[in-house]
C-alpha positions in Angstrom: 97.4 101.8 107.4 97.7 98.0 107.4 95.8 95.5 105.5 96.8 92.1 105.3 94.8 89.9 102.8 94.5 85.9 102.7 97.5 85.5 103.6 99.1 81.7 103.8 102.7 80.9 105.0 103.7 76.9 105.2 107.1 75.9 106.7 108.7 73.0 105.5 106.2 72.0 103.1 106.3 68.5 102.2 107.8 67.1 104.7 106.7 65.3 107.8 107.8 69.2 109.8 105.1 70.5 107.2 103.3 73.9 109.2 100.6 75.9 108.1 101.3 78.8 110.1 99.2 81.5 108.4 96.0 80.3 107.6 94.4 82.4 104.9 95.1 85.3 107.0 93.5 88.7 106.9 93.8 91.7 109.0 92.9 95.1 108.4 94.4 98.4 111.0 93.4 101.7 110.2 95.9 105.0 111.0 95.9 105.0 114.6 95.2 101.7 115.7 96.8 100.3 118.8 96.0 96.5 118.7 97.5 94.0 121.0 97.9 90.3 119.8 97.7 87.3 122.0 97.9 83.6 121.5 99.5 80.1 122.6 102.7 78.9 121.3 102.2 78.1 117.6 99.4 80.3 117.1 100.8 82.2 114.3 102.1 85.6 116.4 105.5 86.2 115.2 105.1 84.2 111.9 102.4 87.3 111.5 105.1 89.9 112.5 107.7 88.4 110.5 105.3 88.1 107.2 104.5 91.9 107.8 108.6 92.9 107.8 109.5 90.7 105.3 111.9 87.9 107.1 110.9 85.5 104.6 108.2 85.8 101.5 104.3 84.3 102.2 103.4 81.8 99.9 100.3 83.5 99.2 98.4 86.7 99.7 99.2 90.7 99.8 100.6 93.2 102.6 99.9 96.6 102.1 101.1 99.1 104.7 99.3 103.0 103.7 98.3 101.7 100.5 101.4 100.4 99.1 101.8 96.6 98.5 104.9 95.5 100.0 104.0 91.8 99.6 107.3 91.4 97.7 109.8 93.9 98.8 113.0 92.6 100.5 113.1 93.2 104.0 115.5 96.2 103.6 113.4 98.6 101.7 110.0 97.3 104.2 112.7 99.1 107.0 111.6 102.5 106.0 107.9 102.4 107.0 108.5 100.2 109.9 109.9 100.4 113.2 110.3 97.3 115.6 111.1 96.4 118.5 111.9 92.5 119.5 111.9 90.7 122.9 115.4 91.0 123.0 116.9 93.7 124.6 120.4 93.3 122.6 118.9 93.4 119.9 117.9 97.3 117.9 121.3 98.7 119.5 124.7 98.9 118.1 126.5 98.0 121.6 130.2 99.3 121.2 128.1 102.9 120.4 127.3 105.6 122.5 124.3 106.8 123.0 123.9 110.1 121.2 125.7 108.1 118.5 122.5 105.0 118.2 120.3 107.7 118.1 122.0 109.6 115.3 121.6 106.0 112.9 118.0 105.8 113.8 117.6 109.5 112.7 119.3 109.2 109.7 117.7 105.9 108.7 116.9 105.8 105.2 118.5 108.8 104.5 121.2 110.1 102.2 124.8 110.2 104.4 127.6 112.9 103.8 131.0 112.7 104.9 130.5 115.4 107.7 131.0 115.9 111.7 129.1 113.3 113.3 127.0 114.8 116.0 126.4 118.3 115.5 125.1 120.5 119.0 121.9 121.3 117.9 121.4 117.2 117.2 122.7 116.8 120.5 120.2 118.6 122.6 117.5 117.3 120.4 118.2 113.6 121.8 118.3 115.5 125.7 114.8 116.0 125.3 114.1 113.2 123.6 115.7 111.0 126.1 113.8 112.8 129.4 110.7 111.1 128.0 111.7 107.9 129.5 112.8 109.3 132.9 116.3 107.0 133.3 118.6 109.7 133.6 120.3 109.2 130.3 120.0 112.7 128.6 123.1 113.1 131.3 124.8 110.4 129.5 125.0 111.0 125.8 128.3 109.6 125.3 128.0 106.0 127.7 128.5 102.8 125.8 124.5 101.5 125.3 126.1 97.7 126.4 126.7 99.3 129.7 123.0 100.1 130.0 120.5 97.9 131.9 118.1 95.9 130.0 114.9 97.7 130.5 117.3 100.7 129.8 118.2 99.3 126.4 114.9 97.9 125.3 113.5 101.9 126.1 116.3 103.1 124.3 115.5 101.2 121.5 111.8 102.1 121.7 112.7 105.7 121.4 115.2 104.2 118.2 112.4 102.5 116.6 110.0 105.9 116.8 112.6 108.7 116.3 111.4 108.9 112.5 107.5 108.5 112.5 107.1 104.5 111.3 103.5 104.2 109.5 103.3 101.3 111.3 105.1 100.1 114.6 106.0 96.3 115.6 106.5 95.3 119.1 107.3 91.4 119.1 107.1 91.0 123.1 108.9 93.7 124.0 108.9 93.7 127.6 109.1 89.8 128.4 112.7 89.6 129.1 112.4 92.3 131.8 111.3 92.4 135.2 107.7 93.4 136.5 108.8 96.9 137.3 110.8 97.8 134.5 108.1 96.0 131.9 105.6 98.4 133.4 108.0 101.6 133.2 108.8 100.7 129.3 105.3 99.8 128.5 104.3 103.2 130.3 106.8 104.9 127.8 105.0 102.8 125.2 101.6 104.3 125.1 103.3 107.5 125.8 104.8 107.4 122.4 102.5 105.8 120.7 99.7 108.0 121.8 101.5 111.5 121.2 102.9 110.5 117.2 99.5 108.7 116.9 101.6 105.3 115.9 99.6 103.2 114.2 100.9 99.8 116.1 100.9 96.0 116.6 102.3 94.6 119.7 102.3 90.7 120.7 102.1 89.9 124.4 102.3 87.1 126.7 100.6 89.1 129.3 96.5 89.1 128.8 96.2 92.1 131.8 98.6 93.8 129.2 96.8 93.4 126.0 93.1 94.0 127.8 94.9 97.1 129.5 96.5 98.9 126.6 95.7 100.0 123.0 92.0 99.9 121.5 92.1 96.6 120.0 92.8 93.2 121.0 92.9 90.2 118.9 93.7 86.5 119.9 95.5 84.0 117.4 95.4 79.9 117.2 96.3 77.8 114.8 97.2 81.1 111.6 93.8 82.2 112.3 92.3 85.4 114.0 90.0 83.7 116.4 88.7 86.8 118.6 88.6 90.4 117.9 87.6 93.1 120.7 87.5 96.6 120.4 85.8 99.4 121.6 83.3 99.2 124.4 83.8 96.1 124.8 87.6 95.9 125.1 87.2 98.7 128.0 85.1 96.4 130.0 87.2 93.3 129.4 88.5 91.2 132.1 91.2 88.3 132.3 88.2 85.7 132.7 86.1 87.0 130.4 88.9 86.9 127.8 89.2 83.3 129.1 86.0 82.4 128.6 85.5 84.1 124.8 88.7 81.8 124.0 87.1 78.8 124.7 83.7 80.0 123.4 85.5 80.3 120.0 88.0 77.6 120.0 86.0 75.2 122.0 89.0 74.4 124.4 90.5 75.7 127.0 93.2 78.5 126.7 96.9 76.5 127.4 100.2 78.3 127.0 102.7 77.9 129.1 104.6 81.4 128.8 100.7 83.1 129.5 100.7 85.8 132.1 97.0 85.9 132.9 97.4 89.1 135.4 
C-alpha cells in the first residue's frame, strides 16, 4: 500500500544549516499494516510524514501509495488517498463550524459539490452513529461550535474526519501528545478501533515507546534519516520498554536520548 524507495531530502543545502534528513530512505507497508514510528529529535519522523503528503518535494527517490507514484503530485491531489491527523488538536477542524457541518466537508472531500441544502436527515443520523463510536456524548450535539469542544474531544473528532472516506493510507503525526494521560488513552483506544474495523492501512509517530510496543503490528525506530530497527510479528508481541532499549543501542551503538521520550 506504501512503498517508499531511496528516498533523500536535504534542508538547506549548502549552507552551514545543511541537513540530511532522509537518508536514502526506504520503506515498504503492505494493505493493512499498522506500524508505529519512534525516534529522537532529528531522527527523520515527520520529515518522513511530510515527504509521504507532499509538504515539500524529496530531492530524490519515489513514493508510491497502492501502486501509484505520487512522488511528484502537489500536496492537494496526495489529499485524496490520505488522511492525517497532526499533534495539534486545532488543527483538521474548521472552528467557527458545527459539528454535523465538519463532518459533512470530510464526507464530501474530493467530491463534486452542488448548490444544494446542506445537511440533509438522512446525513444527519449517519454522523449519530458515527459519533457514538467515540463515546463523548456528541451525537447529542450535532450543531455545537467544534472550538467549544475539549481537546481530546477535537483531536477524536478529527480522527473520525480523517477516516470518514476510507484513506489508503492513514497519518498520525503524534496525535495524542498534546493531551492528557487519560484522554490520550481514550483517543488512542478509538484509534485501533477504527483502524482495525476499515482495516486502515497506517503510520503513526509516537513519543511514547509503551505506545508503539502496545499498538499496531509493526514498530520501526528512526535516527539520523535512517530506519535503524524494524519489529514485527512475534517478536513485537513479546516486546518490552527495555528490551526496545537495549536493541537501540545494539544498533546505533549509543544510548537512546530524547528528551520528549515517554518510556512507559
Amino acid at each position: 500500500m506504501l512503498q517508499i524507495k531511496n528516498v533523500t531530502k536535504v534542508f538547506n543545502p549548502g549552507t552551514v544549516n545543511e541537513k540530511l534528513a532522509l537518508d536514502n530512505f526506504s520503506l515498504t507497508l503492505l494493505d493493512g499494516d499498522f506500524v508505529t514510528v519512534i525516534g529522537g529529535n532529528g531522527a527523520g519522523k515527520s520529515t518522513m510524514m511530510n515527504a509521504i503528503a507532499g509538504v515539500w518535494p524529496v530531492d530524490a527517490g519515489q513514493i508510491l501509495i497502492d501502486g501509484v507514484d505520487i512522488t511528484r503530485l502537489p500536496e492537494h491531489k496526495r489529499a485524496k488517498f490520505l488522511g492525517r491527523v497532526f499533534q495539534d488538536p486545532m488543527t483538521g477542524t474548521a472552528a467557527t463550524m458545527g459539528i454535523e457541518e465538519n463532518l459533512a466537508l470530510a464526507k464530501r472531500r474530493g467530491k463534486t459539490r452542488f448548490l444544494r441544502q446542506g445537511i440533509s436527515k438522512k446525513e444527519r443520523e449517519e454522523y449519530r452513529e458515527i459519533l457514538k463510536i467515540l463515546g463523548l456524548g456528541l451525537e447529542t450535539r450535532l450543531t455545537t461550535k467544534v472550538g467549544l469542544l475539549s481537546g481530546g474531544q477535537r483531536q477524536a473528532l478529527t480522527l473520525l474526519m480523517a477516516t470518514l472516506q476510507k484513506p489508503k493510507l492513514l497519518l498520525l503525526d503524534e496525535h495524542t501528545a498534546a493531551l492528557d494521560p487519560k484522554t490520550a488513552a481514550k483517543v488512542l483506544e478509538t484509534t485501533e478501533y477504527i483502524i482495525n474495523k476499515d482495516h486502515l492501512t497506517t503510520l503513526m509517530i509516537t513519543h511514547n515507546m509503551k505506545d508503539a510496543i502496545t499498538h499496531g503490528n509493526r514498530l520501526i525506530m528512526l535516527m539520523d534519516g535512517k530506519i535503524i530497527l524494524d519489529i514485527r510479528g512475534e517478536e513485537k508481541k513479546k516486546l518490552t520498554v527495555e528490551d526496545l532499549l537495549h536493541k537501540f543501542e545494539e544498533a546505533s551503538g549509543e544510548a537512546f536520548a530524547n528528551d520528549k521520550a515517554i518510556l512507559g
